[in-house]
C-alpha positions as CSV (number, residue, x, y, z in Angstrom):
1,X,11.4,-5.4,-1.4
2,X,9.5,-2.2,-1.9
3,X,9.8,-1.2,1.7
4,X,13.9,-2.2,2.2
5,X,14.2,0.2,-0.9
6,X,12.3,2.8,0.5
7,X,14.3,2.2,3.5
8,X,17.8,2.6,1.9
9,X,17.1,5.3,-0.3
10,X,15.6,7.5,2.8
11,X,19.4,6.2,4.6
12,X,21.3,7.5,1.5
13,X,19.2,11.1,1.5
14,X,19.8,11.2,4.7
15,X,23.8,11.5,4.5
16,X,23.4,12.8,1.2
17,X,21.5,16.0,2.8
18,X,24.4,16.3,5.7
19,X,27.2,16.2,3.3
20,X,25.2,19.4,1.2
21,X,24.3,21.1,4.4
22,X,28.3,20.9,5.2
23,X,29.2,22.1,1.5
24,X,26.3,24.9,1.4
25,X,27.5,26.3,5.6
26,X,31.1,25.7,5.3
27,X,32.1,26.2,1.5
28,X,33.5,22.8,1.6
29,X,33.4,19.0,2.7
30,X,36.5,17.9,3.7
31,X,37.3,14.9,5.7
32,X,38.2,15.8,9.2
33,X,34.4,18.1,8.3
34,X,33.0,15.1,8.0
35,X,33.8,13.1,10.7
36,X,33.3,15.4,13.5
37,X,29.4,15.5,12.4
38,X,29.2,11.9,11.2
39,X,29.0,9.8,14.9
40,X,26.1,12.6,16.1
41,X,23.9,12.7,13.4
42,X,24.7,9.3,12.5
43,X,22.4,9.1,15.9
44,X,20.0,11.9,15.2
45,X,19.0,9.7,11.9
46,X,18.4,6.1,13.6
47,X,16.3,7.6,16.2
48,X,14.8,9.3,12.5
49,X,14.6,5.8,10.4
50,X,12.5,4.3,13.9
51,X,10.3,7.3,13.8
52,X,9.5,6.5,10.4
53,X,8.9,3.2,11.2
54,X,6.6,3.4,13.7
55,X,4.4,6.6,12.0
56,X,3.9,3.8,9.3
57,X,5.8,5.5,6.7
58,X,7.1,2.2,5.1
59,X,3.6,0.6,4.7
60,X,3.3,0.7,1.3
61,X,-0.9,-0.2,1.8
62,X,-1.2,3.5,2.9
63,X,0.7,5.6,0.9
64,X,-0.7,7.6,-1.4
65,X,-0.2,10.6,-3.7
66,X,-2.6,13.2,-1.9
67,X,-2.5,16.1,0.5
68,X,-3.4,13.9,3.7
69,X,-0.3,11.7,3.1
70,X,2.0,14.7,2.6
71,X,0.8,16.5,5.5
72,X,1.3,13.1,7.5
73,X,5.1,13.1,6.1
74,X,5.5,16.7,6.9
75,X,4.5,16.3,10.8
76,X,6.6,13.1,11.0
77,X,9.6,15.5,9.9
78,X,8.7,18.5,12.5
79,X,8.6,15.2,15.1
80,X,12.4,14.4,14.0
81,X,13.3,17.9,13.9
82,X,12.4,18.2,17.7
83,X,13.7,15.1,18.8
84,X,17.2,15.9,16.8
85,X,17.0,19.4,18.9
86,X,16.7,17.7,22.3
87,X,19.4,15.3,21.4
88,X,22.1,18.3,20.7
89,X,20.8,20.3,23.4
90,X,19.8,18.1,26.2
91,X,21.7,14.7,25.8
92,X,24.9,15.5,23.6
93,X,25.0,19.1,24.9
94,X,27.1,17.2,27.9
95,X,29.4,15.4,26.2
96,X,30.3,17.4,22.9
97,X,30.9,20.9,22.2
98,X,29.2,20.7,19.1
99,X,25.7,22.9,19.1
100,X,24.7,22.6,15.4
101,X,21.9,25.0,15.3
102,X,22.6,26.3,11.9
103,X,23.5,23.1,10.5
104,X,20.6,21.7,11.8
105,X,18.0,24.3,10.4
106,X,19.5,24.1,7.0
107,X,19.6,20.4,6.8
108,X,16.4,20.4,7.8
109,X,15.4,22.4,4.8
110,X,17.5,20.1,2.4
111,X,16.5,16.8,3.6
112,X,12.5,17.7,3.7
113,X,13.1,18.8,-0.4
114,X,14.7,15.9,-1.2
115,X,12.6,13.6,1.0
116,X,9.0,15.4,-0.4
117,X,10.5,14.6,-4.2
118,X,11.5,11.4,-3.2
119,X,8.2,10.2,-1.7
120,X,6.5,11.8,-4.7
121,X,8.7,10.0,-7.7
122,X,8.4,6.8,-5.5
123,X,4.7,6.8,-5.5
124,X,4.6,7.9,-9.2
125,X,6.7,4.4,-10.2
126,X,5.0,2.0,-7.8
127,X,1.5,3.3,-9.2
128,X,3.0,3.3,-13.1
129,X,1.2,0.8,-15.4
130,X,4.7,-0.2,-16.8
131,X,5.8,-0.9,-12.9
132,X,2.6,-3.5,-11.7
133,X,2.0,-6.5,-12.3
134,X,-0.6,-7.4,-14.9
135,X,-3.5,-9.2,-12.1
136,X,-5.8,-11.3,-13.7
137,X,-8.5,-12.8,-10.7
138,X,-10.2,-16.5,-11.6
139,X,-13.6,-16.8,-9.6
140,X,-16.4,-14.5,-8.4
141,X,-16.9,-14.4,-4.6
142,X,-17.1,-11.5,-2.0
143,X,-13.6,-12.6,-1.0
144,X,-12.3,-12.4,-4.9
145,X,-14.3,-8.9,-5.3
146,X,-12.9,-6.9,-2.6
147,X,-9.6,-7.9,-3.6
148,X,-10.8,-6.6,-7.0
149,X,-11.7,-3.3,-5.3
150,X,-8.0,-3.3,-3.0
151,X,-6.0,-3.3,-6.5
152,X,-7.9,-1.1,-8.3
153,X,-8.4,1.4,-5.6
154,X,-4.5,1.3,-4.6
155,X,-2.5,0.9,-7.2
156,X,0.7,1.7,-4.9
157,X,0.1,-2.0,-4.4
158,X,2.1,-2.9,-7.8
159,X,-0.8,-5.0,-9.0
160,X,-2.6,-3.8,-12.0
161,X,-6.3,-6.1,-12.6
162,X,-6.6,-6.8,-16.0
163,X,-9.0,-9.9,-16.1
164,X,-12.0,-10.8,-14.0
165,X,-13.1,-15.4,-14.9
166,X,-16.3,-15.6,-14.3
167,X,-17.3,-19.2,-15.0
168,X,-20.2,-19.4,-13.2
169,X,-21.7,-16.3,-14.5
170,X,-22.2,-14.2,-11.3
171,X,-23.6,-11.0,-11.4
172,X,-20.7,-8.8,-11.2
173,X,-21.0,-5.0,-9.7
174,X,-21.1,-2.1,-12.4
175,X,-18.0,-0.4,-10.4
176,X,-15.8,-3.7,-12.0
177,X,-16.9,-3.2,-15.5
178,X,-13.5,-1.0,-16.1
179,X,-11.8,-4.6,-16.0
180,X,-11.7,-7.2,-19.0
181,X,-14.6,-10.3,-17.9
182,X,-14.8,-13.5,-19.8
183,X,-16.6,-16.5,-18.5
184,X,-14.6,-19.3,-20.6
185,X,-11.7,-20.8,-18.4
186,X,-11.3,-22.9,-21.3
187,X,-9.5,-19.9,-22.9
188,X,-7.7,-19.4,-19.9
189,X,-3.9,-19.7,-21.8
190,X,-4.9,-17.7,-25.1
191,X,-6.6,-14.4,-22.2
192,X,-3.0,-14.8,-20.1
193,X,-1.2,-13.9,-23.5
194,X,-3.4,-11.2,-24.2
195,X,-3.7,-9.6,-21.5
196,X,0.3,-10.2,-20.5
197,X,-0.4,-11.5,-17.3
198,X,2.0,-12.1,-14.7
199,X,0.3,-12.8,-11.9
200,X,-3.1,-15.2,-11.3
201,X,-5.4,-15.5,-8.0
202,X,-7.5,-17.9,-7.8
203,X,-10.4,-18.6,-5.8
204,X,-11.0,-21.5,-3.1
205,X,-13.7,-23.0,-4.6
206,X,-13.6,-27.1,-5.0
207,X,-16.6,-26.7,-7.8
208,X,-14.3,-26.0,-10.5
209,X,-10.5,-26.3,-8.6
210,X,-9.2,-29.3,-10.5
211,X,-10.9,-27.4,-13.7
212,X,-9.0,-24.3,-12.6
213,X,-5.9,-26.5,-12.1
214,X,-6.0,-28.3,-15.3
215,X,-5.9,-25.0,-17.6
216,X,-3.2,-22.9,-15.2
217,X,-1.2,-26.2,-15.8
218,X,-1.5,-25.6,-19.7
219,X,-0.7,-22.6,-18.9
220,X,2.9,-23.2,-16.9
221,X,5.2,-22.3,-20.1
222,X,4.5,-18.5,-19.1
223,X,6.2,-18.7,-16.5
224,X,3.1,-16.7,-14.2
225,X,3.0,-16.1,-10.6
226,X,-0.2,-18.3,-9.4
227,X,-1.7,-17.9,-6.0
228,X,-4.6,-18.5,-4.3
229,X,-6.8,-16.4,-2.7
230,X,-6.3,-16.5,0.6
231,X,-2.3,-16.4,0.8
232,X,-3.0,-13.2,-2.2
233,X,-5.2,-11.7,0.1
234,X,-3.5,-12.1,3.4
235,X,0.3,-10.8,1.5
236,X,-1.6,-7.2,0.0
237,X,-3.8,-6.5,2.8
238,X,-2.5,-7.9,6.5
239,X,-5.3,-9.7,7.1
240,X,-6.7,-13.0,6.4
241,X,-10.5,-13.6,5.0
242,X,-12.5,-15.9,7.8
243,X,-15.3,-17.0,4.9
244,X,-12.8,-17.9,2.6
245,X,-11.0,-20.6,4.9
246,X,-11.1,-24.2,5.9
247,X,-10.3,-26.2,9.1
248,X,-7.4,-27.7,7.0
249,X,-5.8,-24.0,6.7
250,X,-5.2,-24.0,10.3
251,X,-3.4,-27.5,10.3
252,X,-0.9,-26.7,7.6
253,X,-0.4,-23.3,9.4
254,X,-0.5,-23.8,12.9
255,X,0.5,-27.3,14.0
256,X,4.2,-27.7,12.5
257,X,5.9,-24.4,14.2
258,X,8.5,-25.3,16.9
259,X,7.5,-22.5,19.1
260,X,9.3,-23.1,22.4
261,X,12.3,-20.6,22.0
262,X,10.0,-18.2,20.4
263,X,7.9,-18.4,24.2
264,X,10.7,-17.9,26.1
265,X,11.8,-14.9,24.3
266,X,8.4,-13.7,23.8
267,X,8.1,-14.1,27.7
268,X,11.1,-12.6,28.6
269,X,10.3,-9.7,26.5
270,X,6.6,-9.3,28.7
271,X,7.7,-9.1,31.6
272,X,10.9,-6.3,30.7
273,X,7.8,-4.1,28.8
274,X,5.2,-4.6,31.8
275,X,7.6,-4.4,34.3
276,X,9.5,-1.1,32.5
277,X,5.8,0.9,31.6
278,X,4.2,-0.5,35.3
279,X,6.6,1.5,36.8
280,X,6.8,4.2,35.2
281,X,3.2,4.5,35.3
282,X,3.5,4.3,39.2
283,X,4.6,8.3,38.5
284,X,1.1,8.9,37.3
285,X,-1.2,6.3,39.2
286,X,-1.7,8.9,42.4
287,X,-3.2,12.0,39.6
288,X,-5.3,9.1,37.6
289,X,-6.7,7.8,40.9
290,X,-7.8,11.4,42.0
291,X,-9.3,12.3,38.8
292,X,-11.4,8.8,38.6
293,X,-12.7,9.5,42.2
294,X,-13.5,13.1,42.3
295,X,-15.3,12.1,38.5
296,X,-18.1,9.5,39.7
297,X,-18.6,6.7,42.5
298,X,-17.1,3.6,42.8
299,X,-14.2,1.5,42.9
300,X,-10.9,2.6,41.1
301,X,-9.8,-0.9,39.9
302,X,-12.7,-2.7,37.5
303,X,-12.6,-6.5,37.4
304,X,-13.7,-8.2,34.4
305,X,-14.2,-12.1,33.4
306,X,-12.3,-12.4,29.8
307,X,-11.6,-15.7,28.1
308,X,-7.7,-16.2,27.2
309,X,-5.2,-19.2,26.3
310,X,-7.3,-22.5,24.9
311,X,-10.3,-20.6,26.4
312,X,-9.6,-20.3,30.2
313,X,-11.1,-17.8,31.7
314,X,-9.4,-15.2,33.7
315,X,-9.8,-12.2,35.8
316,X,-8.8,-8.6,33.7
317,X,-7.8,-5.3,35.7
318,X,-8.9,-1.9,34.4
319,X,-9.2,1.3,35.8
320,X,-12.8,2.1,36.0
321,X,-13.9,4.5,33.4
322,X,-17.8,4.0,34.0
323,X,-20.4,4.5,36.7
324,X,-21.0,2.1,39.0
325,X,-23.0,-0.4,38.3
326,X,-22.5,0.1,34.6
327,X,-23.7,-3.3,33.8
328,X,-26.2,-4.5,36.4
329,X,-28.6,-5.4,33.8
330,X,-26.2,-7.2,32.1
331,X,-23.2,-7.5,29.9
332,X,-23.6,-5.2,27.2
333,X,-21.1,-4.0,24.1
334,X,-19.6,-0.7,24.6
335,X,-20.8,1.9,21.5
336,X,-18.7,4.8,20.4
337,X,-20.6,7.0,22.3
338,X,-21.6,5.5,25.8
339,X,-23.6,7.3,28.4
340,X,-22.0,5.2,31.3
341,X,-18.6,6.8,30.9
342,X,-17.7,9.1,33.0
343,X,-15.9,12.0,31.8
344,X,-12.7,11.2,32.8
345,X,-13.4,7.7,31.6
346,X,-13.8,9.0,27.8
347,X,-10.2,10.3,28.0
348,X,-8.6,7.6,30.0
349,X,-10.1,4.9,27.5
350,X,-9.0,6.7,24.2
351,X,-5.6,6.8,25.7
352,X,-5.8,3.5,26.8
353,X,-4.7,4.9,30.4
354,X,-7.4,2.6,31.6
355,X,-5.5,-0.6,30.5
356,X,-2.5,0.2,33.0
357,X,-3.7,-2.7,35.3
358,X,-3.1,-4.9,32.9
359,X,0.2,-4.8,33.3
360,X,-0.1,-6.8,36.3
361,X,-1.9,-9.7,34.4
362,X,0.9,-10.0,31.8
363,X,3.6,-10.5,34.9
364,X,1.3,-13.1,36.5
365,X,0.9,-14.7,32.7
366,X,-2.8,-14.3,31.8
367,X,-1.9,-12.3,29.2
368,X,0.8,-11.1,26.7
369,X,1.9,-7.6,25.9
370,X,0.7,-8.2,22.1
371,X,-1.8,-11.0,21.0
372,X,-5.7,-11.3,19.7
373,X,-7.6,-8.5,22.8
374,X,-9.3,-10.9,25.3
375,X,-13.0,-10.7,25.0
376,X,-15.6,-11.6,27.4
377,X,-17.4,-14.6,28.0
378,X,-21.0,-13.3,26.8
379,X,-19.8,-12.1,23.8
380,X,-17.3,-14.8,23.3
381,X,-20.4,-17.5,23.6
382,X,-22.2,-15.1,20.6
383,X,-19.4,-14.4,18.1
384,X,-18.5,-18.0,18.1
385,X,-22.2,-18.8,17.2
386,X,-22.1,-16.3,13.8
387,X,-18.4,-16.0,13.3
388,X,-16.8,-19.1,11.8
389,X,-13.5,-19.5,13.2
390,X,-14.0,-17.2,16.2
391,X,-12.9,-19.8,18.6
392,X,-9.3,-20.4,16.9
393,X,-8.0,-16.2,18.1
394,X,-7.7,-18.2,21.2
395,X,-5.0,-20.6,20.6
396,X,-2.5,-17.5,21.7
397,X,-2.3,-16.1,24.8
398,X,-4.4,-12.8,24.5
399,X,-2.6,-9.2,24.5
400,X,-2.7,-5.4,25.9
401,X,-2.7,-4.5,22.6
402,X,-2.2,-6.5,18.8
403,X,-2.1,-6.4,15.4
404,X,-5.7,-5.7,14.9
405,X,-5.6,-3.0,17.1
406,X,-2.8,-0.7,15.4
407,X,-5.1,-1.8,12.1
408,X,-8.7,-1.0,13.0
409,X,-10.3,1.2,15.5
410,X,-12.4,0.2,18.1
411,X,-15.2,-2.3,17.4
412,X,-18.7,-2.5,19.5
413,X,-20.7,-5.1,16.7
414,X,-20.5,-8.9,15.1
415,X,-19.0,-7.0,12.0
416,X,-16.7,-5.4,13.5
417,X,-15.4,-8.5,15.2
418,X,-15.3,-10.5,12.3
419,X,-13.2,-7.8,10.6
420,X,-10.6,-8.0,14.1
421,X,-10.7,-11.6,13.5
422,X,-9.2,-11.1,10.2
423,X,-6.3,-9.2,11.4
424,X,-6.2,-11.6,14.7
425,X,-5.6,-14.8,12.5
426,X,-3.0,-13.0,10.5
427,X,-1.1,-12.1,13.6
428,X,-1.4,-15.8,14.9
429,X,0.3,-17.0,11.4
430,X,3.2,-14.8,11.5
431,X,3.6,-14.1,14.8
432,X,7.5,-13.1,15.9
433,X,9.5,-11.6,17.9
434,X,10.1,-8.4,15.3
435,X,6.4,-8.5,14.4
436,X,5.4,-8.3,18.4
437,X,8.5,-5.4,18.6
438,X,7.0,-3.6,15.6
439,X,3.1,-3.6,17.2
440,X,4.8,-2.5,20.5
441,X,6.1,0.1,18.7
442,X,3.0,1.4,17.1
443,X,1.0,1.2,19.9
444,X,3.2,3.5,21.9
445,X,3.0,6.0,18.8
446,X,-1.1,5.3,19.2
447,X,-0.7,6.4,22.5
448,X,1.3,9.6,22.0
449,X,-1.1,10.5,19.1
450,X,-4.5,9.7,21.1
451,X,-2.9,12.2,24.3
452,X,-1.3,14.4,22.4
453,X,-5.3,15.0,20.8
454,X,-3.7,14.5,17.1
């Protein structure tokens, strides 16, 4: 809800800042005005709204009221300002006469006002203690305590943590002692009124569920939100927690979807994506070749073993951004800062240039353009042994890029695949077609970013 008012508001400021920038050049806004710059810019703000989209601007998880989320905004508007020149100039120049270069600068002006003022009253109401709910959190785990730590540090959220039930007395960080703690769930209804809670999360705990169950059910004349911790923690933070879940989550999420015309599409929209950036990349293959070459020994194409759909293993095409014989004494995870790649390699890999094989494996099918990133075998064998759950990311074919890649950078431990895991599962739950168009999305704004060095 937050995000579709965000979205029409930033619409209506929009249109509201054309029809001032008309009044403020022209001395007045008359209809005939109007509708000779209402189809063009009409244009100018779609291509706007997607920009937005895609630069994250409608997460509400990461906005916040500081200088680094302003300056974010403010380079998202010079973006728009420069794609709205080359429309006028380059693409409408040949079928209109209208050159609005005046119009342009001075909207400009007026919309980044109102859009700065906007952003800043719309953070000041989410964040208000009158606007969140009042969050009261039954259960001690690690699970229930960084979900603790996600309200209290973002309170753009809308949640506000009033109570902390600790009936089994755990020992409770000093950083949470700003929040009410009682250890009697017998008190559970009499707390709720106190504290005027509107929203409960509960643990998954079976030592004291039907306990739990019994006093929320006295509890039901309030009329408060319950959930449990897992579906809570999954709907604030995109991700779902591994050691909170059971094997019976996956049956009541993952065995009753009638997936077939979601495959098709999903297919059809693979192969237009690989096909449409394969050739294009054809333009560039001939300079990345040369620079791999003339950069180190070896091959140009990298062949990799990586598990995929129901754990088949398949063959993965890279562009090799080692040395040869990077790995002849064995598989090995890739750190941050490796000494077998090349110097072309460390560019190619943070712009993900080395991944423009791949689009050969999504036409043949191994893989889709977004889904869990395939791993390899060794590693596969390892995580499965210390990650619970690790197994399940592959009962979807695997992706060039996914939801855990737009959320967390690169990862080269166990911890850092347990926290991909998270985001992998989520993506696996709600997987669709706008979700797969949105990640496509991002990813090509990751790309831009990464090259552009911002």
């Amino acid at each position: 809800m937050k995000k579709f008012v965000l979205f029409l508001v930033d619409v209506a400021l929009l249109y509201t800042s054309l029809a001032l920038t008309l009044l403020l050049r022209y001395g007045r806004l008359d209809s005939q005005l109007w509708q000779e710059h209402l189809g063009p810019f009409s244009l100018v703000f779609s291509i706007w709204v997607i920009v937005f989209f895609i630069n994250g601007l409608y997460e509400i998880r990461k906005a916040e009221n500081d200088f680094k989320f302003f300056g974010h905004l403010i380079q998202n508007l010079a973006i728009n300002a420069l794609l709205a020149v080359l429309f006028f100039y380059l693409i409408l120049g040949r079928f209109s006469y209208l050159k609005p270069q005046t119009i342009l600068l001075i909207l400009l002006v007026v919309f980044t006002v109102l859009f700065l003022l906007w952003r800043k009253l719309f953070y000041k109401i989410i964040s208000s203690s009158t606007m969140g709910a009042n969050l009261a959190i039954i259960g001690v785990t690690p699970e229930s305590l960084l979900l603790a730590e996600e309200t209290i540090t973002k309170p753009q959220l809308g949640y506000k943590l009033k109570l902390i039930i600790n009936p089994d007395h755990a020992v409770i960080p000093e950083k949470f002692q700003v929040v009410t703690m009682s250890k009697d769930i017998a008190d559970l209804k009499n707390q709720l009124i106190k504290h005027k809670i509107n929203t409960v999360v509960a643990v998954n705990d079976t030592r004291y569920g039907p306990e739990v169950a019994k006093y929320l059910f006295e509890s039901i004349d309030l009329k408060i939100q319950y959930f449990n911790l897992t579906d809570f923690y999954e709907k604030l933070t995109g991700k779902v927690p591994v050691t909170s879940l059971e094997r019976n989550w996956f049956l009541e999420n993952f065995t009753q979807k009638n997936e077939q015309w979601f495959a098709i599409v999903k297919r059809v929209i693979d192969i237009f994506f690989a096909s449409l950036f394969g050739l294009i990349s054809l333009l560039f293959i001939p300079i990345i070749a040369i620079l791999i070459k003339t950069g180190s020994k070896g091959p140009l194409i990298y062949k990799q073993k990586r598990v995929g759909l129901n754990g088949k293993i398949f063959t993965v095409y890279k562009f090799r951004s080692m040395v040869q014989d990077a790995e002849k004494s064995g598989a090995q995870w890739a750190s941050k800062n490796d000494a077998r790649v090349t110097g072309i390699g460390k560019f190619i890999r943070k712009a993900r240039i080395d991944e423009i094989p791949q689009f050969w494996n999504i036409v043949k099918g191994n893989m889709s353009f977004v889904g869990p990133r395939p791993e390899r075998p060794e590693f596969v064998d390892q995580l499965k042994e210390k990650i619970s759950f690790y197994n399940e990311r592959h009962l979807v074919k695997p992706g060039l890029s996914g939801w855990a890649q737009i959320n967390f950078p690169y990862g080269s431990s166990v911890e850092d695949a347990l926290e991909k895991l998270q985001y992998d599962l989520f993506y696996i739950k709600n997987r669709s077609i706008a979700l797969d168009i949105s990640i496509i999305l991002k990813t090509i704004n990751t790309v831009f970013n990464i090259t552009l060095g911002r």
